[in-house]
C-alpha positions as CSV (number, residue, x, y, z in Angstrom):
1,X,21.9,-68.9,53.8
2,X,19.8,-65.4,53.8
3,X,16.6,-65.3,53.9
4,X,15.2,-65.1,50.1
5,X,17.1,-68.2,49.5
6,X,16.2,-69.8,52.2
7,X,12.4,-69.2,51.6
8,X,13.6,-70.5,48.2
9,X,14.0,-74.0,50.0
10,X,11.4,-74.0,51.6
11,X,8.8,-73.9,48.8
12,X,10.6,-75.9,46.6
13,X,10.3,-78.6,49.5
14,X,7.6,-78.1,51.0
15,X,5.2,-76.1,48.7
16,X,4.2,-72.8,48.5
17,X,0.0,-73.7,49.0
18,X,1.2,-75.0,52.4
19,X,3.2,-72.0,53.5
20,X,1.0,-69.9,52.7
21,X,-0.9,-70.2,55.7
22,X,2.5,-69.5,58.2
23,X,3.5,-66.4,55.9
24,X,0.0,-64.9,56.6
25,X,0.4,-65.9,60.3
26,X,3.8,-64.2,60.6
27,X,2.8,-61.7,58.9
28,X,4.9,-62.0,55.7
29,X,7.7,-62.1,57.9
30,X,9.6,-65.1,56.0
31,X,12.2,-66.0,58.8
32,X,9.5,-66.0,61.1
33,X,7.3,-67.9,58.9
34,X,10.0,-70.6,58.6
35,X,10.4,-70.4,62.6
36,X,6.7,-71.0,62.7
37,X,7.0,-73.9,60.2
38,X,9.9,-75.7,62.4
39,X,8.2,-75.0,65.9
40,X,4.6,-76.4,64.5
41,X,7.1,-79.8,63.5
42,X,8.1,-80.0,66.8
43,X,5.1,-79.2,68.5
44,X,3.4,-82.3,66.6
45,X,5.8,-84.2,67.0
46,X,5.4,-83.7,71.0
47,X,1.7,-84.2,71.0
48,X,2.4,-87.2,69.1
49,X,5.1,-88.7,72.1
50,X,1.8,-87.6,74.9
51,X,-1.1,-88.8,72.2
52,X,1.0,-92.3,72.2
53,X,1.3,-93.0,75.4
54,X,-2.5,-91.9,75.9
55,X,-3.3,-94.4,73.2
56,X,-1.5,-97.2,74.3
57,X,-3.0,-97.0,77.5
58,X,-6.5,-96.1,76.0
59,X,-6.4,-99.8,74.2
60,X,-5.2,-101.7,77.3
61,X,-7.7,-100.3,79.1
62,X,-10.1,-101.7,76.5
63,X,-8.8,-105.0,76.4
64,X,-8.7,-105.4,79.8
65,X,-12.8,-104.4,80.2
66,X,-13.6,-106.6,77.0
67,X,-11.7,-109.3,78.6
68,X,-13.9,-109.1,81.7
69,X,-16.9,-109.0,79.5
70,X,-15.5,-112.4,77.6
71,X,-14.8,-114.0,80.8
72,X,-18.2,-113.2,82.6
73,X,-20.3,-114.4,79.8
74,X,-18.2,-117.4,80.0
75,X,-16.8,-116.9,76.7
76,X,-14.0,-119.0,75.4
77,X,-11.1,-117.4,73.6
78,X,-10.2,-113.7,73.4
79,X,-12.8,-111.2,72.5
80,X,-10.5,-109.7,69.4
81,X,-11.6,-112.9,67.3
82,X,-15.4,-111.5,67.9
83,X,-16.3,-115.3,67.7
84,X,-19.7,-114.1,69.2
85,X,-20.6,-111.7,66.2
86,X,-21.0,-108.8,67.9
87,X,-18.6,-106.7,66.6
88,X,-18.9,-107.6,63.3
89,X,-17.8,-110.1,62.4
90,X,-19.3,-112.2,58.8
91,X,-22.1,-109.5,59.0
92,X,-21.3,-107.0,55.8
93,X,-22.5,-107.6,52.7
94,X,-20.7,-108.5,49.7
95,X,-18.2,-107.6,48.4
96,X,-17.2,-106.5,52.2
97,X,-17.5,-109.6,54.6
98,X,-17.5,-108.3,57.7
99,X,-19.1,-105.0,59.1
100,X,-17.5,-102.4,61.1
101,X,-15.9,-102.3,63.8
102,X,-14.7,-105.9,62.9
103,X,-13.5,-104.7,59.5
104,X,-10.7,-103.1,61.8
105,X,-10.0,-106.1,63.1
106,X,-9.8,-108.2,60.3
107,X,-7.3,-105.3,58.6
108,X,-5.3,-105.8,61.4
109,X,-5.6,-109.3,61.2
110,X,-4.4,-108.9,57.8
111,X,-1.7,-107.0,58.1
112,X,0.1,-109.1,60.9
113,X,-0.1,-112.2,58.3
114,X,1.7,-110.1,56.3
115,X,4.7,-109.6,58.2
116,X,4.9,-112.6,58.8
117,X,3.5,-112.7,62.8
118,X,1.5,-114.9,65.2
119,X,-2.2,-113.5,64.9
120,X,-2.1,-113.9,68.9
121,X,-4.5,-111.0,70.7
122,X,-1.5,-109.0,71.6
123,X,-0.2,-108.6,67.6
124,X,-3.5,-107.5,66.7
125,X,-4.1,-105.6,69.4
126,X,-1.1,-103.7,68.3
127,X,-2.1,-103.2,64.9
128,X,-5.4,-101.7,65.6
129,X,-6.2,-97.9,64.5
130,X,-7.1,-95.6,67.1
131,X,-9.9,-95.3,65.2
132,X,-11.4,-98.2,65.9
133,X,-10.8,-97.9,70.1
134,X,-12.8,-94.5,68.8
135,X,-16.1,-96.8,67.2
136,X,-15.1,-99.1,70.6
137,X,-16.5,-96.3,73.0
138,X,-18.8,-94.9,70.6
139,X,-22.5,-94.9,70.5
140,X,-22.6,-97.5,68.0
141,X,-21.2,-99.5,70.3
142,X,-23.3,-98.7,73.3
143,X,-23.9,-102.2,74.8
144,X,-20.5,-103.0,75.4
145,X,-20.3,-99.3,77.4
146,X,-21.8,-100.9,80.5
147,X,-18.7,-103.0,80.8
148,X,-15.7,-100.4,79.6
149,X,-17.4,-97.6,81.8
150,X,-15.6,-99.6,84.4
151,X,-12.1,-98.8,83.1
152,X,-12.7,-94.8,83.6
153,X,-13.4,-95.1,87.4
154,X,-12.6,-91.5,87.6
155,X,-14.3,-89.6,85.2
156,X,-17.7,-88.2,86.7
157,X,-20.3,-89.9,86.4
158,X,-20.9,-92.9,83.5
159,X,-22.1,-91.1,80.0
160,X,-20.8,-92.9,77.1
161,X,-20.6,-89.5,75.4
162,X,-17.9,-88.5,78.1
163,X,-15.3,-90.4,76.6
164,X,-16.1,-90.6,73.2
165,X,-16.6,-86.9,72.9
166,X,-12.7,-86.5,74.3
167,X,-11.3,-89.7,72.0
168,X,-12.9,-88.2,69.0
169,X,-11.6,-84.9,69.4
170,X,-7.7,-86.3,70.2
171,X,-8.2,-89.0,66.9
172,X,-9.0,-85.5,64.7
173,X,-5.8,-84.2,66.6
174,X,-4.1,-87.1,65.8
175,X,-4.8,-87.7,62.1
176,X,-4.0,-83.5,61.9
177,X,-0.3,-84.4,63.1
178,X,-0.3,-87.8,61.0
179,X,-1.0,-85.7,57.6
180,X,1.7,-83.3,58.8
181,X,-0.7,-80.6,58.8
182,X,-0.4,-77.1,60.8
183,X,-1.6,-77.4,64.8
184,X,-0.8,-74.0,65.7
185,X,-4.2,-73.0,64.6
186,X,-6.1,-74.7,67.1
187,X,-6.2,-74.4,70.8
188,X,-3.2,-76.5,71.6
189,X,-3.2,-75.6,75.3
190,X,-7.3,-76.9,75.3
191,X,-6.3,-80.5,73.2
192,X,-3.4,-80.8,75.6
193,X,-6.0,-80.5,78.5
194,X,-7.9,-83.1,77.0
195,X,-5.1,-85.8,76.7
196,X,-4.4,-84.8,80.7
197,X,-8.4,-84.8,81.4
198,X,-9.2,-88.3,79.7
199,X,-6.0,-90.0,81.0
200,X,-7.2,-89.2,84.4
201,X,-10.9,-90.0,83.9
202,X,-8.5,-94.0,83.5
203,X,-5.7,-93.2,85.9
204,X,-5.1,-90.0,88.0
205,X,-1.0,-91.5,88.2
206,X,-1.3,-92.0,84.6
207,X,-1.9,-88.3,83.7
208,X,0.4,-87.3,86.2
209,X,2.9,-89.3,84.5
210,X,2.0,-88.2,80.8
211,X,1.9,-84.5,82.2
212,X,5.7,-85.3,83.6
213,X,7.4,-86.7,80.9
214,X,5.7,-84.2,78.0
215,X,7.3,-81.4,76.3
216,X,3.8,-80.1,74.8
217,X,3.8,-77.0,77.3
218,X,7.4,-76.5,76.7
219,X,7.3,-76.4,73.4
220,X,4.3,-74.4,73.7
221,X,5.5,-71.6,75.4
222,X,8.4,-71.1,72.7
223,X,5.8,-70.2,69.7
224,X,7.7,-67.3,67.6
């Protein structure tokens, strides 16, 4: 396939507003604006293996804070439920119920009924959004802080804005990749410093092991 007709695919599949941008960036070099297309797919689609495990571990953390917090205030039941109203929950006005960040929650809640799933903590703990861990550590949220500081035992000093500063800037990242747009004009080698910087502020070992098992620098270095 030459060139011209391979361009030809391209915009027929993927649109010619959207290429636009890597045809300018190569220069209106067309194979290396296609080369630029394919190595921005798989760029996202390693920021998206690190960003996961980041998250994954991001929520755990979380839980396991909140689940102190529960447990010291001699709580029963597991915080998700929000049976103190804290989060939440029966506080919106109509026609919206609850109030945020317990509309999440109740999504969530939602959505395992409808597959058919146990609404135990760990199936809805597995639904949430990143954004909500996002409105967990945010300033809206600032009395829990005292108790999830606790989970970042290595990040200097204990500002709330620490963390949520770094989570919000890795859920724009993330919602970027998610609508498939173009990464490669941002600082990738800065966000990928962030995803190492605020898995060590939880675990030194876990951002070792991200940083070990990612292909972001990899893939990095093999930008056309």
């Amino acid at each position: 396939m030459v060139n011209s007709q391979a361009w030809t695919f391209f915009e027929l599949h993927f649109g010619s507003p959207r290429l636009r941008h890597y045809l300018v960036e190569a220069g209106g070099d067309v194979d290396r604006a296609m080369r630029l297309y394919e190595w921005n797919t798989d760029l996202s689609a390693a920021f998206w293996e690190s960003l996961g495990h980041l998250e994954v571990a991001l929520r755990n953390t979380i839980d396991r804070q909140m689940t102190a917090r529960q447990f010291a205030r001699g709580r029963a039941g597991h915080w998700i439920y929000d049976d103190a109203r804290e989060l939440g929950r029966d506080r919106g006005r109509p026609p919206h119920r609850h109030a945020y960040p317990y509309v999440d929650i109740n999504t969530a809640i939602n959505r395992v009924r409808k597959n058919n799933m146990p609404t135990d903590p760990g199936q809805i703990i597995s639904e949430m959004s990143f954004g909500f861990w996002h409105q967990m550590v945010s300033k809206s949220q600032m009395f829990v802080w005292p108790d999830l500081a606790t989970g970042f035992p290595h990040m200097p000093g204990r500002r709330q804005d620490t963390v949520s500063d770094l989570v919000g800037s890795l859920r724009t990242l993330r919602n970027r990749i998610g609508h498939h747009h173009r990464i490669w004009a941002i600082d990738v080698t800065a966000k990928y410093a962030e995803i190492h910087t605020l898995a060590g502020y939880i675990d030194p070992a876990l951002a070792t092991w991200i940083d070990n098992n990612s292909r972001v620098t990899a893939v990095v270095a093999q930008r056309p």
